[in-house]
C-alpha positions as CSV (number, residue, x, y, z in Angstrom):
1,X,81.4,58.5,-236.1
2,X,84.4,58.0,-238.7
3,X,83.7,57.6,-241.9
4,X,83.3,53.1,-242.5
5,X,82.3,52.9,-238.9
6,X,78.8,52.6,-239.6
7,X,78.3,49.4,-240.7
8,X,79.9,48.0,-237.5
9,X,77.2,50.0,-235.0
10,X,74.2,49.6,-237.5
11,X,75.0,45.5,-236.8
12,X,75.7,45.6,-233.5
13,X,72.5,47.7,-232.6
14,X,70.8,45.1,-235.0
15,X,72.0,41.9,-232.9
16,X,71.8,43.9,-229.3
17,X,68.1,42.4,-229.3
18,X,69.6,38.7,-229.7
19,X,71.4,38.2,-226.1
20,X,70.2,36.2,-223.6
21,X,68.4,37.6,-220.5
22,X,68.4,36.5,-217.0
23,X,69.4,37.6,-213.7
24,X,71.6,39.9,-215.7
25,X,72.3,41.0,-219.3
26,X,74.6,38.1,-221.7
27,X,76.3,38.6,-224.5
28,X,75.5,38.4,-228.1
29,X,75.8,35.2,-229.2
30,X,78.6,34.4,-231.6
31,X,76.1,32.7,-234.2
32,X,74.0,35.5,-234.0
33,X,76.8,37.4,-235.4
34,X,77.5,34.6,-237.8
35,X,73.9,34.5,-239.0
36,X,73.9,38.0,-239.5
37,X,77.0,38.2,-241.4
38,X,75.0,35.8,-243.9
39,X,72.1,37.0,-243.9
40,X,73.7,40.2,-245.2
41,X,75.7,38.9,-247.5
42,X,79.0,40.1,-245.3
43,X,82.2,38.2,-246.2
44,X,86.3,37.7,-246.0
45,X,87.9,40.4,-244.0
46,X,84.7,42.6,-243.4
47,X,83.1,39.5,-241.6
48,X,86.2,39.7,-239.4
49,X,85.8,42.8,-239.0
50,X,82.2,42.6,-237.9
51,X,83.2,40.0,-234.9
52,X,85.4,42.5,-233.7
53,X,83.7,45.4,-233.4
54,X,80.8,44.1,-232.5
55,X,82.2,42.0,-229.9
56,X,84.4,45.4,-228.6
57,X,80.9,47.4,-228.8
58,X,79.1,44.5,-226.8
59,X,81.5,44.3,-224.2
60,X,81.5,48.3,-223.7
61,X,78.1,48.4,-223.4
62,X,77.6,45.3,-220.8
63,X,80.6,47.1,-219.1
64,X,78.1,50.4,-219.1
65,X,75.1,48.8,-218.0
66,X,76.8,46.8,-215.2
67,X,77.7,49.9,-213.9
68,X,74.6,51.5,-214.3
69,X,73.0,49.1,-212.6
70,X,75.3,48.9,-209.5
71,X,74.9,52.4,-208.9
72,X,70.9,52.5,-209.5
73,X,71.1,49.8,-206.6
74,X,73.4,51.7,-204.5
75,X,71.7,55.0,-204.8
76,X,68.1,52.8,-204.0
77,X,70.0,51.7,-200.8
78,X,70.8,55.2,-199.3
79,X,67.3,56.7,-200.3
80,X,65.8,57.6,-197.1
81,X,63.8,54.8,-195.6
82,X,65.9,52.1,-197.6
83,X,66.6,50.6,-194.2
84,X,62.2,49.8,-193.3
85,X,62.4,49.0,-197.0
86,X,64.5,45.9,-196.1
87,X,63.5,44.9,-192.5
């Protein structure tokens, strides 16, 4: 990781345990972001700069996960027997 990077992944694996679940993984809410900024006394540009990469992080890893998932259930449909599995 570069050198100043590290404050942007420490938050966002901080706020990765404040999205909403459902059927599938959400975002992280933008006033968790907010309410972490604050809580850590993060201001001016560097608040910025906190919604942006934590957004850009966010979005890569829902990006991965979606994937992930869409090929677990692909794979889970050409396993042998998947077909009795779904009769």
């Amino acid at each position: 990781m570069e050198l100043g990077l590290n404050l942007f992944y420490t938050s966002f694996l901080d706020l990765t345990s404040c999205r909403t679940l459902g059927y599938a993984q959400g975002p992280i809410p933008w006033l968790a972001i907010h309410h972490y900024c604050e809580a850590h006394g993060i201001v001016g540009e560097q608040r910025e700069d906190v919604f942006f990469h934590v957004a850009r992080l966010d979005k890569a890893y829902l990006d991965w996960s979606a994937k992930k998932t869409s090929e677990t259930l692909s794979n889970a449909n050409k396993s042998p027997g998947a077909k009795k599995r779904n009769r």
